[in-house]
N, C-alpha and C positions, 0 to 999 in steps of 0.2 A: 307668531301672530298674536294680536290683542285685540278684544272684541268683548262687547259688552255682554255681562251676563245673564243670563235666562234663568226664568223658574227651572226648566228643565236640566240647568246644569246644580240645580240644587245638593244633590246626595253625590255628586262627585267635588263639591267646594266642600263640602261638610267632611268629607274623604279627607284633605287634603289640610283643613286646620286639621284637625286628628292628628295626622302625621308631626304637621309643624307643632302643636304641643307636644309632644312625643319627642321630639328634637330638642325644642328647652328643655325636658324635665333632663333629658342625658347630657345637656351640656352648664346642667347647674342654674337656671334660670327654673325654678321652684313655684314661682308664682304667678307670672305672667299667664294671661289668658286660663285662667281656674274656672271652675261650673259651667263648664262648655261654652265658653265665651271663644270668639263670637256666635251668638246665640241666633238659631234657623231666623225668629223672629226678627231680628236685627239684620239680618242680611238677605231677608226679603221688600225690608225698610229699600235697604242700599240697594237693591235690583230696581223697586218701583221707584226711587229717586233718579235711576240711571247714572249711581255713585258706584257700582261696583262690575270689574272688570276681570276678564282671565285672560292667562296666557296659555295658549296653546301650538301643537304640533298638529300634523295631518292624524296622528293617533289619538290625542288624547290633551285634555287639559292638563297642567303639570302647576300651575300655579294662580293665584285668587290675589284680587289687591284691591283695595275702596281708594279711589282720587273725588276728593272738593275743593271744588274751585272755592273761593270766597274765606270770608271769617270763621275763623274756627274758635270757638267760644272760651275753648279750655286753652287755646293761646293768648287771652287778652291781658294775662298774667303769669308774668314770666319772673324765675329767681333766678337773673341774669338780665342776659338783654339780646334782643333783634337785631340781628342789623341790618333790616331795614321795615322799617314801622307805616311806611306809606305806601307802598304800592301792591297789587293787588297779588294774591299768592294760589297756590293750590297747594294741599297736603293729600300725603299718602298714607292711609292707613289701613290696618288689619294684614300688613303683604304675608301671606305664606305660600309654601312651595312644597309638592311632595318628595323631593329629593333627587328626580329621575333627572332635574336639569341645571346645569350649572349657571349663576349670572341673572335669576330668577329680578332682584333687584335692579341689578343693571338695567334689562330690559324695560321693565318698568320705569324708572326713571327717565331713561330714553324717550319713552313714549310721552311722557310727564311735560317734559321740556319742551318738545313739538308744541305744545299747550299753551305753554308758561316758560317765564325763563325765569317765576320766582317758586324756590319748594321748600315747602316747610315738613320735618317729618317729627315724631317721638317713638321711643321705646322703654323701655325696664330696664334701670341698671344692671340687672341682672344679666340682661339679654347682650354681653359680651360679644358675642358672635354677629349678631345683627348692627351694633355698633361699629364694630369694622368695618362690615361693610356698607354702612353708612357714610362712615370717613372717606372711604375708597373712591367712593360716587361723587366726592366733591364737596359735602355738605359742611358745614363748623357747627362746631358746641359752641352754644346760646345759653345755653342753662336750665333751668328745672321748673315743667309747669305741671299742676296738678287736673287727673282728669273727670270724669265725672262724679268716680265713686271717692275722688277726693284723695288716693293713691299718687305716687310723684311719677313722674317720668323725664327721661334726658332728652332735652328737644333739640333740634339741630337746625339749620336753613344753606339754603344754598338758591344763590343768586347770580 
């Protein structure tokens, strides 16, 4: 199940990046998400925007992910290229999963496409692992756009 997030699911989303950084730092991805990023503040932003979503079981949430529709600002500059510049997209960001479930992206996506049938995503070179399965879900390498704090990232799309 997927269903939009609550303040009340606050300290178990916060749970659950925990984990997912904890997961890059063991699989070599060093920097992504550093100084508690995403930050409680930020991702009360994305609750009161009604950008941020979890997935859940009849027990418990297992996974957290931000979907926006519309322009995404740190995409209007791309070291590569879209392929496709015109029509309207949604991107997924922040997805983490505490481990308990396999496909955490998959789902997501899934849910994504219902939406849209344009998706744009990014992550950290670093983030090897999440790249796969990025690829896996259908998405291409587009190329390298930089994000707020001016750091690069491998942006993908899938249309």
């Amino acid at each position: 199940m997927i269903r939009p997030a609550a303040e009340q699911d606050l300290p178990r989303i916060l749970a659950i990046y925990d984990t997912a950084r904890q997961f890059m730092r063991k699989s070599g991805n060093m920097v992504q998400w550093i100084n508690g990023y995403p930050s409680e503040p930020l991702l009360r932003q994305d609750i009161a925007a009604e950008n941020l979503y979890v997935t859940a079981d009849e027990s418990s949430i297992y996974g957290v992910f931000a979907f926006i529709m519309g322009e995404d600002p740190t995409y209007a500059h791309i070291d590569g290229a879209w392929r496709d510049t015109a029509a309207p997209y949604g991107t997924i960001h922040r997805i983490g999963s505490d481990g308990t479930h396999r496909g955490v992206l998959h789902e997501c996506v899934t849910w994504c496409l219902a939406r849209t049938g344009h998706l744009r995503i990014d992550t950290h070179a670093d983030n090897h692992v999440m790249q796969r399965c990025i690829l896996r879900e259908g998405f291409s390498y587009c190329g390298v756009i930089h994000v707020a704090d001016g750091t690069p990232r491998v942006a993908f799309e899938r249309i």
